[in-house]
N, C-alpha and C positions, 0 to 999 in steps of 0.2 A: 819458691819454697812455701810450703804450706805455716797457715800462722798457728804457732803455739803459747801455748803459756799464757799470760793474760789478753794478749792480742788474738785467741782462739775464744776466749768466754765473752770476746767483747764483739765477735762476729756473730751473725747472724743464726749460723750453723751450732755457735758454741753456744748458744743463748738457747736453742731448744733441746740441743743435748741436756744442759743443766737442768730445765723444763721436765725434760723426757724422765731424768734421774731422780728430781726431787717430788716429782706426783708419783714415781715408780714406788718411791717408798710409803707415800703416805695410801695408795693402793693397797702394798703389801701387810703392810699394818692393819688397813681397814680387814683386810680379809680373814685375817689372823685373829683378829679381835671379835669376828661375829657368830662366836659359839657356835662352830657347827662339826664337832668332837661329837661322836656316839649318837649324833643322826641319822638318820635315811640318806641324805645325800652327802655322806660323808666321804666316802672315795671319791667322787665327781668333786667336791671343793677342795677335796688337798688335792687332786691335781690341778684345779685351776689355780692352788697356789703355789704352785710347781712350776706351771706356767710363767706365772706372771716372774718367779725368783729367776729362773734362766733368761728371761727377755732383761731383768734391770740389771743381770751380771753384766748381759754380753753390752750392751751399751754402757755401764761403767767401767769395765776392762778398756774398750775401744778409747772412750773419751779419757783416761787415764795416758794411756800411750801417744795422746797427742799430744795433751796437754802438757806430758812432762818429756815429749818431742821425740823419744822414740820409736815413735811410728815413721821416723825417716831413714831408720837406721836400719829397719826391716826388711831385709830380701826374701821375698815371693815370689812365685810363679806372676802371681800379680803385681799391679800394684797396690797400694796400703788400701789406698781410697774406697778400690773397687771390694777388698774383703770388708772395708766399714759397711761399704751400702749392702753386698750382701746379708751382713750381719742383721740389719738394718731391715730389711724386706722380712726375715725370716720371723725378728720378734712383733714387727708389724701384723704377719701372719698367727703367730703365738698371738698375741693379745687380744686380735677381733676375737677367733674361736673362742678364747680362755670366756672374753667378756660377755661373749653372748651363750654360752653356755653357765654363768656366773646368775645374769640375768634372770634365764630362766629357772634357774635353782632358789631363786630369792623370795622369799614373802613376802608381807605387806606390815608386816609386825619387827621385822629382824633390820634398825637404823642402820649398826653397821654395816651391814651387807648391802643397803639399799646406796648408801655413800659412795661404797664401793666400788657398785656397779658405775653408779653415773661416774667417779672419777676414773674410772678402769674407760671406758667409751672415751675418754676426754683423753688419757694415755693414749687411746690409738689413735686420734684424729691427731696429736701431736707428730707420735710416731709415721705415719702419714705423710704431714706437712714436712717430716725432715728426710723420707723417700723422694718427694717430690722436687726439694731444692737439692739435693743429689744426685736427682735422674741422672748426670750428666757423667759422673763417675762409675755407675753400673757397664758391670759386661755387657756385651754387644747382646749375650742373651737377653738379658734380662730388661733391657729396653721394650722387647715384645709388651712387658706390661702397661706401660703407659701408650702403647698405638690403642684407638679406638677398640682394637678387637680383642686386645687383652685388658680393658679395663671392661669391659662385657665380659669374657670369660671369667674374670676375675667376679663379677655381683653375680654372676649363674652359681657358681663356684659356693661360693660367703650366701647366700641364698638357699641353697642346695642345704649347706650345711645346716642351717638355720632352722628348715625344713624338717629333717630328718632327726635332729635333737631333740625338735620339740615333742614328734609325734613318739621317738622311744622314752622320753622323759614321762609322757601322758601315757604311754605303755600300751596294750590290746584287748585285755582282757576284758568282758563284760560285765557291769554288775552282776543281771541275771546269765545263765548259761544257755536259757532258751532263747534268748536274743537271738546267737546265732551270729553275733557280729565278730569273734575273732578274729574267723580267715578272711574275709572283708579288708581288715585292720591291716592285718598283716602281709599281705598281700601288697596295699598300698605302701605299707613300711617298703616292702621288696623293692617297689619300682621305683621309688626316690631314690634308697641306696644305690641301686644298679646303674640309674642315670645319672645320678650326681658322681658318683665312684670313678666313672669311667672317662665324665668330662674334667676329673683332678687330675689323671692319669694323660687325660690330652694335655691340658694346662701345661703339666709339667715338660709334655716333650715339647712344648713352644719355646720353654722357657728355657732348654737346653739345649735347643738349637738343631734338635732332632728333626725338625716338621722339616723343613727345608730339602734333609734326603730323601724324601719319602714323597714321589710323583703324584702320587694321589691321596692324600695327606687331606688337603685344602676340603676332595669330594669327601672323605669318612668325615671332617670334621662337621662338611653342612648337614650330611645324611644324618648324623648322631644328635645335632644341634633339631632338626623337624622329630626326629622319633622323640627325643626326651620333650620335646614341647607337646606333643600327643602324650607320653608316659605320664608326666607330671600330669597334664590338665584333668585324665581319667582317672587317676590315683587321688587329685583332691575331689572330684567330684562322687569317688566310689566312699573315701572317709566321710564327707559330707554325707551322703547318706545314711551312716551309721554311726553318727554321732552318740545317738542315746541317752542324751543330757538334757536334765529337766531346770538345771540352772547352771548358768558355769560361773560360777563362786567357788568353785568344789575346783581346786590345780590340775585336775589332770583333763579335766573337759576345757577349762581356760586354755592350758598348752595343745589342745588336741582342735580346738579351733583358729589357733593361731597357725597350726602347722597347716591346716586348710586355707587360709589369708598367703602363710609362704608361701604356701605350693602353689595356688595361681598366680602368684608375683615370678615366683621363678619359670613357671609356663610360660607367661609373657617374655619374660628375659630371655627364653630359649627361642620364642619366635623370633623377636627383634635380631638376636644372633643371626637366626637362618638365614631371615632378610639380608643382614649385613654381609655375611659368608659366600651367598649366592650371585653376588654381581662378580666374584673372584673363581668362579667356580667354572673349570672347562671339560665338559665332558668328554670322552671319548668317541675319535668318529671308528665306528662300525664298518669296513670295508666290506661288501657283500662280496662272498666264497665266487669265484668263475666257475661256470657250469661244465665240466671239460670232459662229462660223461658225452652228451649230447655231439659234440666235436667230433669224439673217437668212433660214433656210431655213425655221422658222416663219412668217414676216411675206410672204415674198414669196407662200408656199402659200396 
């Protein structure tokens, strides 16, 4: 029997849950508190306080139902454990995006937000730490993320994302119009999306146990895994060139250089993928067609 009640807060598991719950609040607090009503980025921060409220429910609801042991008494398809770590993974996910999208909406003048940020990162590294010593309770899917290839898939992924924030956050458009740097901009926006979109879309069928039926699965993954490490590497090197910034002091050239630093860190992550994908990778042998033209002109001569 699993331990409840104060034999659950004095375990290991219960001790970062409490952790997980009590920086959740002081998180949610901080974010709420750093005046950002009637802003510019005011839809982007109330959902990342949005975010962050559903990630500290679903860990207070769970750790609630253990604690006061009715999480024994629950019949699921699963078992209890396996919907915590689910639960678990999910606001682990919610909180990276929430925090790195938080991040980059933060000045250098706004404390609260700045507290935020760094306790919000400090949340998911918790969050994290208590994926990790649950591993052992997750569905058989979701194991995939802790093998080597999904902890790679997983920083292309959270990279990708990274990526593509920062360069819609810094936006397209050019001071001057003669620049000429738009479609450039935008174009690069495209191939990040497209590449990163497609490998969350892979992600996910690993994570559902999808890859498995699907024969040639392993080959679209490496093929996708070398195109987006070309798409990426061209795309920060076509923004790099149309930078346009005479200083980046100025937020939107600071995030628009940053997403150029992402994009070649997740180029790289998508090489090391290929590399790692391709010692798994069995092509197709090609049986050459029998000539059986040539035979029938034998027989009938």
């Amino acid at each position: 029997m699993a331990p409840v009640g104060i034999d659950f807060i004095n375990s290991i598991e219960g001790k970062v849950r409490v952790g997980i719950v009590g920086l959740g609040c002081l998180v949610i607090a901080l974010v709420a508190a750093s005046d950002f009503l009637y802003t510019i980025s005011e839809s982007v921060l109330i959902w990342v306080l949005i975010a962050y409220i559903i990630s500290w429910c679903l860990s207070t609801a769970f750790m609630i139902l253990i604690f006061t042991g009715y999480s024994e008494k629950i019949k699921w398809k699963m078992p209890f454990k396996a919907w915590d770590y689910i639960a678990t993974i999910l606001s682990l996910v919610n909180c990276t995006i929430a925090s790195l999208v938080l991040a980059i909406h933060t000045g250098s003048r706004n404390g609260a937000r700045i507290a935020a940020c760094f306790f919000g990162f400090l949340w998911t590294i918790l969050y994290g730490y208590e994926a990790f010593l649950g591993r052992d309770n997750a569905p058989t899917e979701l194991k995939f993320l802790w093998s080597k290839k999904g902890i790679i898939k997983s920083a292309v992924c959270i990279s990708g994302c990274l990526t593509v924030a920062l360069l819609d956050a810094a936006g397209f458009h050019c001071w001057d119009p003669s620049d000429n740097c738009d479609a450039a901009r935008t174009w690069a926006f495209s191939a990040y999306v497209i590449s990163w979109s497609v490998s969350v879309i892979i992600l996910i069928v690993h994570v559902t146990g999808r890859a498995v039926m699907i024969s040639v699965f392993v080959i679209l993954d490496f093929l996708w895994s070398a195109f987006s490490f070309v798409h990426f590497l061209l795309a920060s090197a076509v923004l790099s060139c149309y930078m346009k910034c005479v200083s980046y002091n100025h937020f939107d050239c600071g995030a628009r250089l940053a997403a150029v630093m992402f994009g070649i860190l997740t180029a790289g992550l998508y090489l090391y993928e290929a590399f790692v994908l391709k010692a798994d990778v069995n092509w197709p042998i090609l049986k050459p067609v029998p000539n059986n033209h040539g035979q029938n002109n034998q027989a009938e001569g």
